[in-house]
N, C-alpha and C positions, 0 to 999 in steps of 0.2 A: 114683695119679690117679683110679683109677675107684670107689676109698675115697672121694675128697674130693667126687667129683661126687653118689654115692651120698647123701652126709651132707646138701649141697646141697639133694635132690629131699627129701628128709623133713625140712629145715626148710623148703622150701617147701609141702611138703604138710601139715606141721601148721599152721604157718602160713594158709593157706586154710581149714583146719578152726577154728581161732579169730577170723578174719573171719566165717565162717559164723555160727560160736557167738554171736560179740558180734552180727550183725545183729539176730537173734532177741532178745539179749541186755535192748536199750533199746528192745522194740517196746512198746506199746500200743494196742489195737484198738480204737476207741470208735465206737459208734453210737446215733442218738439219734432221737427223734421227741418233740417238745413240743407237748400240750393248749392250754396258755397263749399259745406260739409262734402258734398255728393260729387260735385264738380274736383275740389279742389282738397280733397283731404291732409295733404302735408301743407297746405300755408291760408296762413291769419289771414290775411286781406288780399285776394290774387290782386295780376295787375289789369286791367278793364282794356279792351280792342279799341284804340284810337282811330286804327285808318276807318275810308268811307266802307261804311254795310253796304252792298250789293248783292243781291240774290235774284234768280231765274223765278220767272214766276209767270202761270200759276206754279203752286210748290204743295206737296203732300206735306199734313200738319198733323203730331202727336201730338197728346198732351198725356201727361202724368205726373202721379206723385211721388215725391223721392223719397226712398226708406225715412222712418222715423229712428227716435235717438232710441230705442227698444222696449219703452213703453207707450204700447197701441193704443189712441183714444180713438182712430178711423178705421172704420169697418170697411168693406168693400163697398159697398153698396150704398154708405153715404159718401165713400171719395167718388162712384159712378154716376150718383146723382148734384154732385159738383162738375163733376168733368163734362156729366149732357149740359150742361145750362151754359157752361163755356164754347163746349160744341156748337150749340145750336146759334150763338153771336156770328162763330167764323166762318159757317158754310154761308151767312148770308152774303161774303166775300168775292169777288172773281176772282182773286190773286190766290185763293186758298183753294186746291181741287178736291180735296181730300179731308177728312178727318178721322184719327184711329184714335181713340180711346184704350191706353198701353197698360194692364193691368198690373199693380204693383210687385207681384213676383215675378217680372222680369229688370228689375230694378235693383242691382246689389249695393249693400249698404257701400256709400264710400265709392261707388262703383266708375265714377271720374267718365272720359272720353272714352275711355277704353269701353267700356259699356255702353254708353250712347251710340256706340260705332256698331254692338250689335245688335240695341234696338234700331237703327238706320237700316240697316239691310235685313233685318226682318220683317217687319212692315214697312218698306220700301219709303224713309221718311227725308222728307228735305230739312225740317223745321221742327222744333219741341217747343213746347209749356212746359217745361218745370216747374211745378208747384210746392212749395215747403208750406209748414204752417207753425205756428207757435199759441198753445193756448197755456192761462193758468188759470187756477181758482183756488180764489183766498177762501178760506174758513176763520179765519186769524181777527184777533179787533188789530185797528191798527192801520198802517198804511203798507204795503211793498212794489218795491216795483222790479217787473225784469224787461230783459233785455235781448234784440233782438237782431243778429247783424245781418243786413243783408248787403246789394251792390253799392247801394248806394251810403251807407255808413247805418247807422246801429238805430233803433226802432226801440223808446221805452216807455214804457207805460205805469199808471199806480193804481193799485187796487186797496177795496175795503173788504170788511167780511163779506163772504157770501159773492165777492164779484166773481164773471166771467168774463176775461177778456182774451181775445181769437185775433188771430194775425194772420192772411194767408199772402203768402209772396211769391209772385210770378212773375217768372223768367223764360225771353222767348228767344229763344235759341237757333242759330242757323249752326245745324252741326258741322259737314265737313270742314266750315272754313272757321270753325272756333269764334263763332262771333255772338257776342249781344246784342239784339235786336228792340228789344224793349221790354223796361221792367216795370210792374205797377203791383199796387201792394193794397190789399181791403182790409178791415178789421170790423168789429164789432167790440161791443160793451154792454154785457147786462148784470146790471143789478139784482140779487136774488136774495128772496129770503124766505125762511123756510125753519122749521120745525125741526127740534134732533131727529124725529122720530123720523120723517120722511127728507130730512139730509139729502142724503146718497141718489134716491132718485131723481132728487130736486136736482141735482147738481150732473146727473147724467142727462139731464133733459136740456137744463141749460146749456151744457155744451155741443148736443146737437145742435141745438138753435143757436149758438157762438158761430160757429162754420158754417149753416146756413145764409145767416143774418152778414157773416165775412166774405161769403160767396157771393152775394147779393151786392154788396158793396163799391167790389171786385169785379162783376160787370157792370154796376155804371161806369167806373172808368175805362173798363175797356171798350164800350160803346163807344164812348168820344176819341179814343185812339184809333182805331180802326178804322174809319174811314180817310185818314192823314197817316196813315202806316206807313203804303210807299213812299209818300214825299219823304217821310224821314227818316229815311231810310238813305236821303242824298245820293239818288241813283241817277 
């Protein structure tokens, strides 16, 4: 009898270890903040500023991040430690006199021109970064891929289990005259893999380092932009 009860407790207990396994199993983590979303809330695809960009310059430069879709994966203080490393490219600038680092809650989800208009006159701004980001993590066997729309048409990627992949997309804004100035977009990709048991922190580490390693990305292109800014600007 204490044979059969024994047998019992170890198929109940492996049993709980492959509930375990599969919950992890079919998970996907997605989180998201959209430029387009923030700017443009009632329509799919705006229409893009054809005439020439001209702006006064030097010119006072924000940068921030636009509300996320309402699940947080960016804390303050790693969007603050993306926004210095963007910082510290623009001040090396002449055209740029200024740089203000715009803390998320003044940012209303959806919050369109009409908001920009009164970060503009709060911190006295000519120009923004608007930054979105898109990350997800598979836990899944398998392949998936999501999807990502920015100005320039949609952004998709595929994952395995255990990946991380990070999207951040930035958009440089001349507010009062409703214009785009220049878009460039970083991303990253890490492979991870990891034990049930330590999952969850595995996969909150990876995504700091997703944003990091996307942030990183993200100023090398913007080094090589930046100094050919004005000219294309066709002024």
């Amino acid at each position: 009898m204490k044979s059969i009860f024994k047998c019992f407790g170890c198929v109940l207990f492996l049993g709980f270890i492959v509930l375990g396994c599969s919950e992890f199993a079919d998970e996907k983590r997605y989180y998201s903040s959209s430029v387009l979303d923030y700017l443009f809330p009632d329509e799919k695809q705006p229409s893009v500023e054809e005439s020439p960009k001209t702006i006064d310059v030097p010119f006072n430069l924000g940068i921030a991040f636009v509300p996320d879709s309402g699940l947080a994966v960016l804390d303050e203080k790693l969007m603050n430690d993306l926004m210095v490393i963007f910082s510290d490219e623009f001040v090396k600038h002449d055209f740029v006199s200024s740089v203000e680092l715009i803390p998320s809650k003044n940012l209303k989800p959806k919050g369109g021109f009409a908001n920009l208009d009164q970060i503009k006159s709060l911190y006295n701004l000519d120009v923004i970064v608007l930054i979105g980001y898109d990350q997800v993590q598979h836990t899944a066997e398998g392949v998936s891929t999501y999807l990502y729309w920015t100005w320039v048409g949609s952004y998709t990627v595929k994952g395995e289990k255990n990946d991380t992949n990070t999207l951040l997309d930035a958009t440089i804004l001349d507010i009062e005259n409703r214009k785009k100035l220049l878009h460039l977009t970083g991303t990253s990709h890490i492979k991870g893999s990891s034990t049930l048991v330590n999952l969850n922190e595995q996969l909150r580490n990876d995504s700091v380092n997703g944003f990091m390693q996307a942030g990183e990305n993200l100023l090398s292109k913007l080094k090589l932009q930046l100094p050919t800014f004005l000219e294309n600007l066709d002024q």
